[in-house]
C-alpha positions as CSV (number, residue, x, y, z in Angstrom):
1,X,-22.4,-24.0,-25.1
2,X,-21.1,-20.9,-25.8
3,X,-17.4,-19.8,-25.1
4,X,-15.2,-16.8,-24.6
5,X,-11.8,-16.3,-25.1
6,X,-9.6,-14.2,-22.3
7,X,-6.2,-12.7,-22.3
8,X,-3.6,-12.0,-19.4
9,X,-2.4,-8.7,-20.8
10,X,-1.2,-7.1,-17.4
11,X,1.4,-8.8,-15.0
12,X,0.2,-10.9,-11.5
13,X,3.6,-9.2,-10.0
14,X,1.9,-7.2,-7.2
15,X,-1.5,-8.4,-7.1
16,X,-3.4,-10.1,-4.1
17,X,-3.1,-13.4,-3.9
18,X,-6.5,-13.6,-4.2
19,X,-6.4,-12.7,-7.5
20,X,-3.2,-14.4,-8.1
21,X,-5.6,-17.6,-7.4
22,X,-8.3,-16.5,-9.5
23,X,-5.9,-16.3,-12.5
24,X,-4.5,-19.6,-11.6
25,X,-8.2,-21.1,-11.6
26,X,-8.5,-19.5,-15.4
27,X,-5.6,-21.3,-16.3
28,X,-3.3,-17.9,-16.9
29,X,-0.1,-18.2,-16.1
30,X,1.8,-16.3,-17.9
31,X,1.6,-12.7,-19.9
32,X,-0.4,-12.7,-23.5
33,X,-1.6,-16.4,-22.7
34,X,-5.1,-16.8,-24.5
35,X,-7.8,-19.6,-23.1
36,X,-11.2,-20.6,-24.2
37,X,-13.5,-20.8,-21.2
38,X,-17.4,-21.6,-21.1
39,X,-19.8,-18.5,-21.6
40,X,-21.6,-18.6,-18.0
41,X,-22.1,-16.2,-15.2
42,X,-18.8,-17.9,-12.8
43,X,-16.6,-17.3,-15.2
44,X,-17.7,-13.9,-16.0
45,X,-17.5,-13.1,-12.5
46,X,-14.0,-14.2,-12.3
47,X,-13.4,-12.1,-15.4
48,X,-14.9,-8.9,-13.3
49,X,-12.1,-9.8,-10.5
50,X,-9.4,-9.4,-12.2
51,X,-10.7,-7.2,-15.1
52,X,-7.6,-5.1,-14.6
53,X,-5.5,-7.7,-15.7
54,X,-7.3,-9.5,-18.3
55,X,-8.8,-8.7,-21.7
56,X,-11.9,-10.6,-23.7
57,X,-10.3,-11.5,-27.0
58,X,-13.3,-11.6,-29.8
């Protein structure tokens, strides 16, 4: 399956804790932190939450 790589390039400090938990649930915890998640339309949609925060890394 195919997979996509995300990056925390803005600081949680200040942000809801909604999207505090939504980072959390990505497994980014910490600023520049790269993971590898599976390609489908939860995860993109957790992307779009916190799309201020986060970057897709080609």
């Amino acid at each position: 399956m195919a997979t996509i790589k995300v990056k925390q390039v803005k600081s949680r400090i200040g942000a809801p804790k909604d999207q505090k938990r939504t980072l959390d649930a990505m497994g980014l915890t910490k600023m520049n932190r790269v993971v590898e998640l599976q390609d489908n339309d939860c995860v993109r949609g957790q992307i779009r939450k916190v799309r201020h925060l986060v970057t897709v890394v080609e």
